[in-house]
C-alpha positions in Angstrom: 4.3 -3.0 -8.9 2.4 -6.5 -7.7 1.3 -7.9 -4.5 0.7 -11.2 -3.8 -0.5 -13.0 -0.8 2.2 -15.7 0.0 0.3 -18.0 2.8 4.1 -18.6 4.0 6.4 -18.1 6.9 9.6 -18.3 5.0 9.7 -15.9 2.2 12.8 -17.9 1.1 10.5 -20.6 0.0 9.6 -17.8 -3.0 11.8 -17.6 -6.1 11.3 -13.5 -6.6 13.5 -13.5 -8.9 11.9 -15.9 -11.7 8.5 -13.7 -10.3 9.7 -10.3 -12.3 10.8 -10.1 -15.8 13.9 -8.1 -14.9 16.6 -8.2 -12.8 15.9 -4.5 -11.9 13.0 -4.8 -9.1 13.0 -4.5 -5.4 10.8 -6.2 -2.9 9.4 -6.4 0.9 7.6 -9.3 2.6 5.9 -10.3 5.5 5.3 -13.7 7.1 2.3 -15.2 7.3 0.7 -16.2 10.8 -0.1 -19.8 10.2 -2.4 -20.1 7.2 -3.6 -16.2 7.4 -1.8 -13.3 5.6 1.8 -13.3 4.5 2.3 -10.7 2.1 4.8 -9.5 -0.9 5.3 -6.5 -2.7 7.4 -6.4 -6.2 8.5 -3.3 -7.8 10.9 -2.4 -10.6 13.5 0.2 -9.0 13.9 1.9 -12.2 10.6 2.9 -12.0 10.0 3.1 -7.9 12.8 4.1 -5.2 11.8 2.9 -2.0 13.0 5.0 0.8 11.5 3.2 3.7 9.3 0.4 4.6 6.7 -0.3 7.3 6.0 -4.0 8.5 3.7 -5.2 11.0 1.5 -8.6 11.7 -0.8 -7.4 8.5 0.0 -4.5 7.4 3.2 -3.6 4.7 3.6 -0.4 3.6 6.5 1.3 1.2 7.8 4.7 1.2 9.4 6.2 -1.5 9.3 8.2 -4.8 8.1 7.4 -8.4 10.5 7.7 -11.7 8.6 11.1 -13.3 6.2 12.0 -10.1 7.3 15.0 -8.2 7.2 13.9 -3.8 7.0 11.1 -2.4 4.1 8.3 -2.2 3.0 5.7 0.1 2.0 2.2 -1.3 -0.5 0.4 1.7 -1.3 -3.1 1.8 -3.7 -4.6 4.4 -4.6 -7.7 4.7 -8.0 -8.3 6.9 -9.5 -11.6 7.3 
């Protein structure tokens, strides 16, 4: 898993892809609010299953389960100036 912070308003600006050395990943953004914040999380799906994710102004958060880990987790990223 990896988390950057972006700085951006358009995620599209990002080529995720050529970010991960697979084509196996999944990953969840959020904008930034002028030059404050803006936040992505990468993850390889073979290894992470996301079930459900949780955006807000600062705050990302991912749901889900863990290749090998019995129940699921929560992955929390804050970003506080």
């Amino acid at each position: 898993m990896g988390l950057q912070e972006t700085q951006l308003v358009n995620i599209d600006a990002i080529d995720v892809n050529g970010s991960w050395d697979s084509d196996e990943f999944g990953f969840s953004s959020i904008q930034s609010v002028g030059r404050s914040s803006g936040l992505l999380s990468i993850w390889d799906s073979n290894l992470y299953n996301v079930s459900e994710t949780i955006k807000s102004r600062c705050l990302l958060i991912t749901i889900g389960t863990w290749d090998g880990i019995p129940g699921e987790n929560m992955c929390k990223y804050l970003w506080a100036s």
